[in-house]
N, C-alpha and C positions, 0 to 999 in steps of 0.2 A: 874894227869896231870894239868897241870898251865891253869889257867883257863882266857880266852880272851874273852874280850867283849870291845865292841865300840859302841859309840854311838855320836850324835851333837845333842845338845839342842839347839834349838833357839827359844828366846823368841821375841814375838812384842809387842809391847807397845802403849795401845791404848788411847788416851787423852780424858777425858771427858768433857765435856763443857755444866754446866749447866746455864738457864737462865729464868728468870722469869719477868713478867709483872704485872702491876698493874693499877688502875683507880687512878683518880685525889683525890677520895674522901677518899682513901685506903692510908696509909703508908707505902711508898715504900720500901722493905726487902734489907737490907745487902745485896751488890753482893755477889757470895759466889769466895772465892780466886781461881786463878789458879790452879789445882790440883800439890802437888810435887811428885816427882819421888815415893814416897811408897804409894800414894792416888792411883796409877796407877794399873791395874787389865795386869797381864799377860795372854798370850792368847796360849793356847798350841800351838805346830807346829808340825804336820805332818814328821815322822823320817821312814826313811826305816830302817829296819835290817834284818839280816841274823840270825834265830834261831839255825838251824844245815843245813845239806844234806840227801837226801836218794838214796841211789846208789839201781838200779834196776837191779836185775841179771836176765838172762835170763834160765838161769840153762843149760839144754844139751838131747834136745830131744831127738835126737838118742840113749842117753845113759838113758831115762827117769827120768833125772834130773829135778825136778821144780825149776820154776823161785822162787824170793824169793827178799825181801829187807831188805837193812841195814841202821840201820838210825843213824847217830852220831850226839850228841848234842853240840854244841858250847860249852853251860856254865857248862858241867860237862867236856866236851874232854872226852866222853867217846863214845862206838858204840857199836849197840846191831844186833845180830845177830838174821836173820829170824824174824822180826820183826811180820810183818803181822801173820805169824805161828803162834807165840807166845801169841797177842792178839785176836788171834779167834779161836786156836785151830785148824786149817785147813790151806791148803795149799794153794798159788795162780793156781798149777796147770802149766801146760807146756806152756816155751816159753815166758812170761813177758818180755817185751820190749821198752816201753818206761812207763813215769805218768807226769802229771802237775797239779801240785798243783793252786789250784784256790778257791781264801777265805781262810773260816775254813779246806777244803777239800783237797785232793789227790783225784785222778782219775788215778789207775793204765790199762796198757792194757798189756792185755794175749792173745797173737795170736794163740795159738790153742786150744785156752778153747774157744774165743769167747766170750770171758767178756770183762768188765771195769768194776773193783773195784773199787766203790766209800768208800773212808775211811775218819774219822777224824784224821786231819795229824796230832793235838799230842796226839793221844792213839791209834792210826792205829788199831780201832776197825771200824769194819764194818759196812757203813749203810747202800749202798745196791749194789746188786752186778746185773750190765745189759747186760743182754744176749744181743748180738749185732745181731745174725741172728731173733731173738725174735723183737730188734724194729724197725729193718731197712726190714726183710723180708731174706729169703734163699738165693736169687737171690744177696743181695744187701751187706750183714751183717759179713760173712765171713773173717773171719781172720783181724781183727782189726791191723794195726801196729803205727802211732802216732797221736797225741794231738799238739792242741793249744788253745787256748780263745781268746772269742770276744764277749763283749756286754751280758754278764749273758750266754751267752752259753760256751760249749766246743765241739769244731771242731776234728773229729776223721774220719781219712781215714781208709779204708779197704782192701784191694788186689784185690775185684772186683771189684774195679773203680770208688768207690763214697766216699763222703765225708758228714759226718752225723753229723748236728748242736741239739744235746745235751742242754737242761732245765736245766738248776742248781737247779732250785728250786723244779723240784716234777719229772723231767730222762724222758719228754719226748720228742719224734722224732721233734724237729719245724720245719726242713726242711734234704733235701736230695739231694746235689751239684752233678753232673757228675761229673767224671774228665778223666783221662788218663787210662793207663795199667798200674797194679802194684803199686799204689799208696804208697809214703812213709813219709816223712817230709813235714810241710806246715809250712803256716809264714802270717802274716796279714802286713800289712801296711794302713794303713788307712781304706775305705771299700774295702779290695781289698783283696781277698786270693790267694794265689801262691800254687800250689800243685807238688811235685816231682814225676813226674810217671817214675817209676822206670825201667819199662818195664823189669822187673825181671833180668836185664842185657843181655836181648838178643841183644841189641842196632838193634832192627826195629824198636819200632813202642816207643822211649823213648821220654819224652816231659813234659814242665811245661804248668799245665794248672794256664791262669789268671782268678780265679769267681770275679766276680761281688757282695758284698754279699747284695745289697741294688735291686736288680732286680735278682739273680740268672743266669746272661746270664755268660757263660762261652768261653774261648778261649782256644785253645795249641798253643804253641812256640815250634819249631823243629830247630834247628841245629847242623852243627856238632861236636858242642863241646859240646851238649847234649846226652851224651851215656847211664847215667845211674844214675840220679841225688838221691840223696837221702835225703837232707837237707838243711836249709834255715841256712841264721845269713842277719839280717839284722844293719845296719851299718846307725845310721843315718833313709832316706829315701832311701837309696841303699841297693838291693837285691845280695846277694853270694851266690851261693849254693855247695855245695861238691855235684862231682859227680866220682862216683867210679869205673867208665873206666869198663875196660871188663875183663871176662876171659877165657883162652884157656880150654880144655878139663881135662886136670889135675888142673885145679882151681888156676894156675899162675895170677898174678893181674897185670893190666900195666893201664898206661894213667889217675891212679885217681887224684883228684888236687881241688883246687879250684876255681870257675867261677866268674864272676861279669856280672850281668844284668843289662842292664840300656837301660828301651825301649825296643825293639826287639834285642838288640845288646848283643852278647856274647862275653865275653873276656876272655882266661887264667892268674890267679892272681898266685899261685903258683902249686906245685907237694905237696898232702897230700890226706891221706886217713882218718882223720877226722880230725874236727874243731869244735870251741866255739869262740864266739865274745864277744869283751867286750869293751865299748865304743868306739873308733875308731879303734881297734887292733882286728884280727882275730889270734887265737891261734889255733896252727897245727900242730900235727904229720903228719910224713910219712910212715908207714910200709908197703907196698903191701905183699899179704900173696905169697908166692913161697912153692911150695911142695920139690922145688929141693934144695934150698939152704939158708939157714937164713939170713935173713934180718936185719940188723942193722938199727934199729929205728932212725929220726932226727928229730929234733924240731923246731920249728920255730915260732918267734912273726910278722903278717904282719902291719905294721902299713898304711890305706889307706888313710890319710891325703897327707903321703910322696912318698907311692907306693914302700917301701924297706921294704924286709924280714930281720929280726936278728935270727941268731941260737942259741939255747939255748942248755942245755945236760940237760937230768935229770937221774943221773947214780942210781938211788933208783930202777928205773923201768924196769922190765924184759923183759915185752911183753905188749906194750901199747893197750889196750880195749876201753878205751874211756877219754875226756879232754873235761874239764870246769874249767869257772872260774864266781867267787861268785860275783854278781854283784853290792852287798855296799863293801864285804870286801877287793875285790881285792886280791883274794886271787884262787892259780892256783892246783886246781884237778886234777892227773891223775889216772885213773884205770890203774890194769894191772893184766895180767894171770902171773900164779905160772908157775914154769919148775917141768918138773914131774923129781924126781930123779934118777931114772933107766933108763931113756931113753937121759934126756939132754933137751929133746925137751918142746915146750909149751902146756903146760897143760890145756885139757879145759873141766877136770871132777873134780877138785879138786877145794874149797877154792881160790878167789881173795885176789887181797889188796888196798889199794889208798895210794897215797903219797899227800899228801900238802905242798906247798909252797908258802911264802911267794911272793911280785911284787919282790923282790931283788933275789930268788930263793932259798932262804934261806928252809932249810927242816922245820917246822911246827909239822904234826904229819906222822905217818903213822899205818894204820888199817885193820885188814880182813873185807873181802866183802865174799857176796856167789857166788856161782860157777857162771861163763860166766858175770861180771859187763857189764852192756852194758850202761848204762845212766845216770848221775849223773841230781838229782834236786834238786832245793837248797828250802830251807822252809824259802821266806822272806813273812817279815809280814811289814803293816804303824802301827805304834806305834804315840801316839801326848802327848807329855812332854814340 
């Protein structure tokens, strides 16, 4: 496969000015000449890049499928399947769900092992693996579902209702945030974390908690365009969350979409059942799951500079699981479930795939994932050239 790379150099150019003094009874030295342009010492700069992605399957507990990841590399265009398996000989175990890569590391989390896998993101061998009812306690530890960072930690919520700030440097507990019910996606803004409590979609007791991460005092926010929030993109200094509405008794989906928080104040920005942000533009499917009748997926680019939606199609994709886009290369992710072939329907014990495309929507590549993709992260590294 043709192999893509990009990169900006930019050099600075820093002028030297030497100068020298003497006594009256000393001979005064040659000034020494202006430096010219090759006398000049370049100063590296600071380059973001995107090395590959690692798409996180969640596999299919019921069917006890382990989660698993797939990691494709930019400069080969090539993708390896069961990655993690691979380099350690073992499984991640049931349910893998989200990871954020932070430094040299990944931090994968596995909701019903009860881990975070800490790995080296390029040999996704294992350094060590943290039992989370082990650091946080029985009560507290339980069922891990996302990640953020902040300040040499990493911030990981739980479904019992707190949030555990993570040691980079030696895994352990620094502290231990309240939050809501159900906890699920969180998001930093300055000292400030946002937490989605998910309140498991029962829409009672659903709510973003504001922490404080500089005192640990915390708040919730209750509205009622807060039913069942489960993800941040922050925009700027402005907070969005995807919140994923409710469902009936047969697991019909209605009312998911996107929010805009600003202060205490909640707004409806579009109708989508996930989202990825990327510099002023939120990127959005719509699929609600319906048992009754299939659902034709729609796309959409929000841009909130202007406050207007454009639609896009991505006709590559079957059954949309999850959308990102790569934050140097501009460039747009989507997962998506296979259709099982005897039945028609979507398939969610089989083999995934991703499509890539370019900002023109130009197709890029496309690749297998393992069963249930649920989360694409991208492996950027600062490189200084």
């Amino acid at each position: 496969m043709k192999k893509l790379y990009s990169s900006i150099v930019m050099l600075s150019m820093c002028a030297l000015a030497l100068t020298s003094c003497g006594d009256d009874d000393d001979p005064v030295p040659a000034p020494t000449p202006n430096p010219t342009p090759s006398d000049t010492i370049p100063t590296p700069s600071p380059v973001s890049v995107t090395e590959g992605v690692f798409i996180i399957g969640s596999g299919n507990t019921r069917a006890t499928i382990d989660g698993n990841v797939t990691a494709f590399d930019y400069a080969t265009g090539t993708h390896t399947l069961n990655a993690f398996q691979a380099a350690n000989g073992r499984s991640l175990g049931l349910n893998a769900n989200d990871a954020v890569v932070y430094g040299s590391k990944m931090y994968i989390i596995v909701t019903k092992e009860n881990t975070v896998e800490v790995v080296d993101k390029k040999t996704m061998r294992s350094i060590k693996q943290i039992k989370t009812t082990d650091l946080m306690g029985e009560d507290k530890g339980k069922q891990p579902r996302h990640a953020t960072t902040y300040n040499g930690q990493v911030l990981l919520s739980t479904y019992d209702g707190y949030v555990a700030a993570i040691d980079t440097t030696d895994y352990h507990l620094a502290q231990t945030y309240q939050a809501g019910s159900y906890p699920e996606g969180l998001a930093v803004i300055g000292n400030t974390l946002y937490v989605a409590n998910s309140d498991y979609g029962k829409n009672q007791n659903a709510s973003i908690s504001k922490i404080d991460l500089t005192t640990g005092t915390s708040t919730q926010l209750k509205d009622a365009l807060i039913t069942n929030p489960v993800s941040f993109a922050v925009v700027g200094n402005t907070l969005y969350f995807l919140d994923s509405g409710t469902y009936d008794a047969a697991y019909n989906q209605s009312g998911a979409g996107v929010r805009k928080l600003e202060g205490n104040k909640v707004t409806y920005v579009t109708d989508a059942t996930m989202m990825s942000a990327y510099g002023s533009k939120i990127y959005v499917y719509n699929a609600p799951y319906s048992s009754v009748n299939p659902v034709t997926p729609t796309y959409g680019v929000y841009d909130t500079t202007k406050g207007t939606l454009t639609h896009f199609t991505c006709p590559d994709v079957k059954s949309p699981a999850a959308i990102a886009v790569d934050p140097v290369k501009d460039y747009l992710f989507v997962a998506s479930y296979n259709t099982d072939p005897e039945t028609g329907y979507t398939s969610y014990k089989t083999n995934g795939y991703v499509v890539v495309y370019k900002s023109d929507m130009t197709k890029l590549y496309q690749f297998e994932t393992g069963v249930g993709p649920t989360a694409i992260v991208f492996n950027k590294s600062v490189i200084y050239e």
